[in-house]
C-alpha positions in Angstrom: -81.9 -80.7 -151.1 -81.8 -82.5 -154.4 -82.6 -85.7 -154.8 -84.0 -89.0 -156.6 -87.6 -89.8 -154.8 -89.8 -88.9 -157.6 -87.4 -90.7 -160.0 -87.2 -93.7 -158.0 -90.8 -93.2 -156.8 -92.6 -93.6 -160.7 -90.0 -95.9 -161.3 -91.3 -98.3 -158.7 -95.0 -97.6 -160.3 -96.0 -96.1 -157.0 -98.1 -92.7 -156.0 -97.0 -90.5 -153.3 -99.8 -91.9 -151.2 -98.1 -95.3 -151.4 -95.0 -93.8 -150.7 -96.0 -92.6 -147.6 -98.0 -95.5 -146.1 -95.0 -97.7 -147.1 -93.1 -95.0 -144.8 -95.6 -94.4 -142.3 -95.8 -90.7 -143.0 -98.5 -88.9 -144.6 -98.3 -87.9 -148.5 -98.1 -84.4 -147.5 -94.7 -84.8 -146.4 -93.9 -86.5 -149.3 -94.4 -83.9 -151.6 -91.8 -81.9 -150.6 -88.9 -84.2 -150.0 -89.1 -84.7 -153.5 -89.5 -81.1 -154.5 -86.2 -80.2 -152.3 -88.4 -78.3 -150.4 -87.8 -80.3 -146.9 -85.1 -81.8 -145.8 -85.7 -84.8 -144.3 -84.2 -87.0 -140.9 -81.6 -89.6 -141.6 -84.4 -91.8 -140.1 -86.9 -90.5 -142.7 -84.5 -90.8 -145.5 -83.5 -94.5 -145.3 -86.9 -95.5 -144.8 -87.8 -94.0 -147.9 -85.0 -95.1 -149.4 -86.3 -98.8 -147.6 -89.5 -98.2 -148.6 -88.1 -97.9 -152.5 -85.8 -100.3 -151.9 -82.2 -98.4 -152.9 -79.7 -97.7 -150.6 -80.1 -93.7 -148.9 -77.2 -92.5 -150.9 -79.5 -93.3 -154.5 -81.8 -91.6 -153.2 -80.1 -88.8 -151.8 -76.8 -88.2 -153.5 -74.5 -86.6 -151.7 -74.2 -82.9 -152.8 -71.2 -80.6 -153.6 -67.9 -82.0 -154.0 -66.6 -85.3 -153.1 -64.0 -85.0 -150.4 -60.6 -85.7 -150.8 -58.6 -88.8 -148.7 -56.3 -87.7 -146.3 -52.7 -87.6 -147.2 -50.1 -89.4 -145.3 -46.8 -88.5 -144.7 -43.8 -90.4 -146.1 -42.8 -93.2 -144.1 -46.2 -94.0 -141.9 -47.7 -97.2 -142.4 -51.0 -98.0 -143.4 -53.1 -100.7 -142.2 -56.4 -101.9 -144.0 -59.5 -102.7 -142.1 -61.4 -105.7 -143.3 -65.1 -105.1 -143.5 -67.8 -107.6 -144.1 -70.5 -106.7 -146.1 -72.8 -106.5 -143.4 -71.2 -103.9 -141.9 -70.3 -101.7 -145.3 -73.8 -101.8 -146.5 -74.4 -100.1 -142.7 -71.5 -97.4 -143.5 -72.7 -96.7 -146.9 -75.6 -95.7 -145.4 -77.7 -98.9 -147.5 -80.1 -101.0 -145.6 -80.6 -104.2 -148.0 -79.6 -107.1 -146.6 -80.5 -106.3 -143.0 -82.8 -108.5 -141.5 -86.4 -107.0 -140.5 -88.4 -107.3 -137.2 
């Protein structure tokens, strides 16, 4: 799976060994995240996405192509949910903003 962790990793000034303690793993399975060797839990992913401080989606892009919205038919009426941001940053897969315990 291709992704952004070494990117955002040397961005941040941080070694894979940092990377890891920050995630509670060890750098060993590091390494191959970012080589799109393994591919990792949604839990692993946002917390290294957490631990870099980007939402999951920068740092693992979705792949292939971007799916298309559903047509309606002619005549059914569409209603738009209200969201706050608390909630979006939840369904866009982020998790600034969330408190931590």
């Amino acid at each position: 799976m291709k992704n952004r962790v070494q990117l955002l990793r040397q961005t941040k000034h941080r070694t894979q060994t940092d990377l890891a303690a920050r995630v509670g793993v060890n750098r060993q399975c590091i390494d191959p995240v970012e080589e799109g060797r393994f591919l990792p839990s949604i839990s692993l992913a946002y917390n290294i996405a957490a631990a870099l401080e980007r939402y999951a989606y920068e740092a693992f892009p979705p792949q292939g192509p971007t799916p298309r919205p559903l047509l309606q038919s002619s005549g059914a009426s569409h209603q738009v949910s209200h969201v706050t941001s608390r909630e979006s940053s939840l369904h866009s897969g982020g998790l600034k903003g969330l408190p931590t315990h």
